[in-house]
N, C-alpha and C positions, 0 to 999 in steps of 0.2 A: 468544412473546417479549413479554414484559410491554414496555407504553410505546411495542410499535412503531409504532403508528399515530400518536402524539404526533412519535417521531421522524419516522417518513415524510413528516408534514405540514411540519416545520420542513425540512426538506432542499427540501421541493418550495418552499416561500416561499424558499430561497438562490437553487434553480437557476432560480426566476424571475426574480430579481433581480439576476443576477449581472452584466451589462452597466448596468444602470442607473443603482445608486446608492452608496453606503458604506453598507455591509451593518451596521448598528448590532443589540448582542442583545438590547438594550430595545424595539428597532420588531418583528424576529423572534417575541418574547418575544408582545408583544401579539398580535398576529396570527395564533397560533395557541392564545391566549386561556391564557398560564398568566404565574407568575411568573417576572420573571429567573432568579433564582435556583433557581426547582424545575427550570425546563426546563435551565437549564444542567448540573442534576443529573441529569437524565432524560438527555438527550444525552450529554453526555462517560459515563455510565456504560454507554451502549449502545455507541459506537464507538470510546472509547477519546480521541478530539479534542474540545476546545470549540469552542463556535461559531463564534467569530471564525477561530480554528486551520482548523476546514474552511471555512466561508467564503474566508478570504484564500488558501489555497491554490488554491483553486476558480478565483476571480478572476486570480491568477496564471495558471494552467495555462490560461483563458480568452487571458489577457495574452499568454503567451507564443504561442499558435498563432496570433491576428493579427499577432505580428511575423512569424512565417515564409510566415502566408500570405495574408497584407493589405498593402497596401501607406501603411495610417493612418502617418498622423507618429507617434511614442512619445508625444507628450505627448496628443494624441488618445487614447492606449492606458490610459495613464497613470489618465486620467481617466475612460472606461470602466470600470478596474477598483478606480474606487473612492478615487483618491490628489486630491490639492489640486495635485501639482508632481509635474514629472518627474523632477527629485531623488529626491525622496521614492521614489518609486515606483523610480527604478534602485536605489537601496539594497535595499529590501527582494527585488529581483526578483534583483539579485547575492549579495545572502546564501541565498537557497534554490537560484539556480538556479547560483550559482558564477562566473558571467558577469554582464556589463553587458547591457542589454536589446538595445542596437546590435550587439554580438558575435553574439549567440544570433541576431540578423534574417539578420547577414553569413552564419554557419553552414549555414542554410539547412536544420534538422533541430529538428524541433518533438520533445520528449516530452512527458509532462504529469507534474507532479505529486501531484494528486488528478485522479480519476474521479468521478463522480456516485455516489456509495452507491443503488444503484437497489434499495433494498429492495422498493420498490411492485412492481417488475416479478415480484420474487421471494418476493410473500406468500404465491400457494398454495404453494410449496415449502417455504417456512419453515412454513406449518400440515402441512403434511404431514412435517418433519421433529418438529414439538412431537407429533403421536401416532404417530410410529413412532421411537424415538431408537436404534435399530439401529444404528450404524456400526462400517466394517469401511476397512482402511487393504491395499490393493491395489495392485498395477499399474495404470497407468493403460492403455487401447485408445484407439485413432485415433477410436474412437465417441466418448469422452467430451473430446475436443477443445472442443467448445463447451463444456461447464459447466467447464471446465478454463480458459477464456477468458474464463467472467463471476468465477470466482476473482481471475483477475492483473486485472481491471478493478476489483475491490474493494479489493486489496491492492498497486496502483502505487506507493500511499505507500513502500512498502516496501524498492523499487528505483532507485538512482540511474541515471538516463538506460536506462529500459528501455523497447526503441522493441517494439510489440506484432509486427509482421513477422518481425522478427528473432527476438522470441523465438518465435512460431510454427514456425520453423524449426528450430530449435534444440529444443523440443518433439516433432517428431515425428522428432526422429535418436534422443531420449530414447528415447521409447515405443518404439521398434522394439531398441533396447538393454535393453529394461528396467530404462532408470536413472528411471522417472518414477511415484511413487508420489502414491494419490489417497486423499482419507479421505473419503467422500460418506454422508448421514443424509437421509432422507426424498426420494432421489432427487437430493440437490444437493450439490455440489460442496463443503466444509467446508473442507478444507486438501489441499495440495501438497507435494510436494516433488520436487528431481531432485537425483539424485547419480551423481557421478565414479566407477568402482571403482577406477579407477588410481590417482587421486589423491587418494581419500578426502576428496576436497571434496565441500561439499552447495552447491550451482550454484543454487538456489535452494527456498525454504521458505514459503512466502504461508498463512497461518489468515483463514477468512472473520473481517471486522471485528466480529458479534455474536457470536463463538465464540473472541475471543483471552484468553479470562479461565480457557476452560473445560481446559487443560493441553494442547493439540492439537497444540503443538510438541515437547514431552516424548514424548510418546506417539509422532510420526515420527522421534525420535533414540533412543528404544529399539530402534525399527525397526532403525533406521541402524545401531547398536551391538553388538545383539545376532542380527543377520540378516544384515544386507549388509557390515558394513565392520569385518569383527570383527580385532579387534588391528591398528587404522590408527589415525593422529592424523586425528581430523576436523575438517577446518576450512570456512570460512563468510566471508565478505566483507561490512561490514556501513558504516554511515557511520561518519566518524571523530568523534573526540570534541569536543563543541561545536557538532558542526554543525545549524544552526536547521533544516533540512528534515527531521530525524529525525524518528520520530513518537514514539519508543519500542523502536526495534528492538535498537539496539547494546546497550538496559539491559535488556529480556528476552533475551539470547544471553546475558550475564554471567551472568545471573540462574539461567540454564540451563547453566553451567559454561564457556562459554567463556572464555576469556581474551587478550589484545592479543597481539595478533605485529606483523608489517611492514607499515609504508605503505605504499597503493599506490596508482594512480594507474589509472583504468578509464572508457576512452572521453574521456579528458578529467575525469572528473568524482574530489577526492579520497573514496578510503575506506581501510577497514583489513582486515586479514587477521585472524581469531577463530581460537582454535584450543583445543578440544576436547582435552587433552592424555591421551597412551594410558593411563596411573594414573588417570583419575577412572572410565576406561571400566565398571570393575568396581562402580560407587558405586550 
């Protein structure tokens, strides 16, 4: 992966600093000795987010688990994760997380919205995926649970309010259904998906963040189309339209043929219903 050790180094400078200060990309920028502007390049082109974008959610998802599991004042929090005023800081943490920061503490139910991109942990498997590019899209086994796990830990952004227990759970009624398909290169975990046959929904779809360029979602809805859910409308749940926590998801589903159906409303949090309509099936 070209750049990745440029990115690795800047992710490791956020997730040191993520309680400390206001994550500026000019101080980033230095500190791992390149231009604003080239690394801004470098980064948003390897994970898809600019720096500030995974930074603040970082800090967020930082934010929000000392309110469910600290007992800090908000403005305490506020200020850990980088803000001047607790104003400031409930706006931005109500537009991503849908709530006031005081609701989400009452709640009592932390999720995150980014995870640490832990590429460092996963460079011999990324070099061993650059000299073997083999990949094959499978059922998933109760063996492949852990690399099935540092998946959804890359690709949280993905999912609104998705608590990892529950979805473990829900995982292995998958796998033993064989609604849970896996796309792994060089040993590691690429992309996911699980799908409904009853209902021709696909329950969820996660592409590792350095492999979302390379067609990996197309490739699992040929699957879906041409293997598993032939002559069904297939639909998908994604955020709704506007909403600042997207990273990108609802405009690669369009992109990918879906189209708007019904609001819905999940766990509390809003999104929409996509839907795959049975005439593009044959495209």
């Amino acid at each position: 992966m070209k750049n990745l050790e440029t990115v690795i180094a800047t992710i490791h400078y956020i997730e040191t600093h993520l309680t400390s200060e206001k994550i500026d990309p000019d101080i980033v920028a230095a500190a791992v000795h390149y231009s604003k502007y080239h690394l801004h390049r470098i980064f948003t082109d390897a994970v898809g987010l600019s720096i500030h974008d995974y930074a603040q959610r970082r800090q967020l998802t930082e934010a929000a688990k000392l309110l469910v599991f600290s007992d800090k004042p908000i403005i305490d929090i506020a200020i850990l994760a980088g803000y001047d005023s607790q104003q400031a800081f409930s706006n931005v943490f109500k537009a991503m997380y849908k709530q006031p920061p005081h609701q989400f503490r009452k709640n009592e139910v932390f999720y995150p919205l980014q995870l640490e991109y832990n590429f460092k942990g996963q460079r011999k498997s990324l070099e061993n995926a650059q000299k073997n590019t083999k990949r094959e899209i499978r059922f998933a086994k109760e063996a492949d649970i852990p690399i099935w796990m540092e998946l959804v830990h890359l690709a949280i952004d993905g999912f609104p309010h998705l608590e990892e227990d529950e979805h473990l759970t829900v995982l292995k009624r998958y796998i033993a259904n064989k609604g849970a398909l896996l796309m792994t290169e060089g040993g590691m975990s690429i992309g996911g998906m699980m799908i409904n046959y009853e209902t021709g929904s696909i329950d969820f779809l996660a592409v590792h963040p350095l492999y979302r360029k390379q067609g990996i979602s197309r490739d699992f809805l040929n699957v879906a189309l041409t293997e598993l859910l032939k002559n069904k409308e297939i639909s998908i749940t994604t955020f709704r339209e506007g909403d600042k926590a997207d990273t990108g998801y609802r405009k690669a589903l369009k992109e990918l043929g879906f189209a708007e159906a019904e609001l819905l409303t999940e766990f509390g949090y809003p999104t929409q219903r996509m839907v795959l309509p049975k005439e593009d099936s044959n495209d």
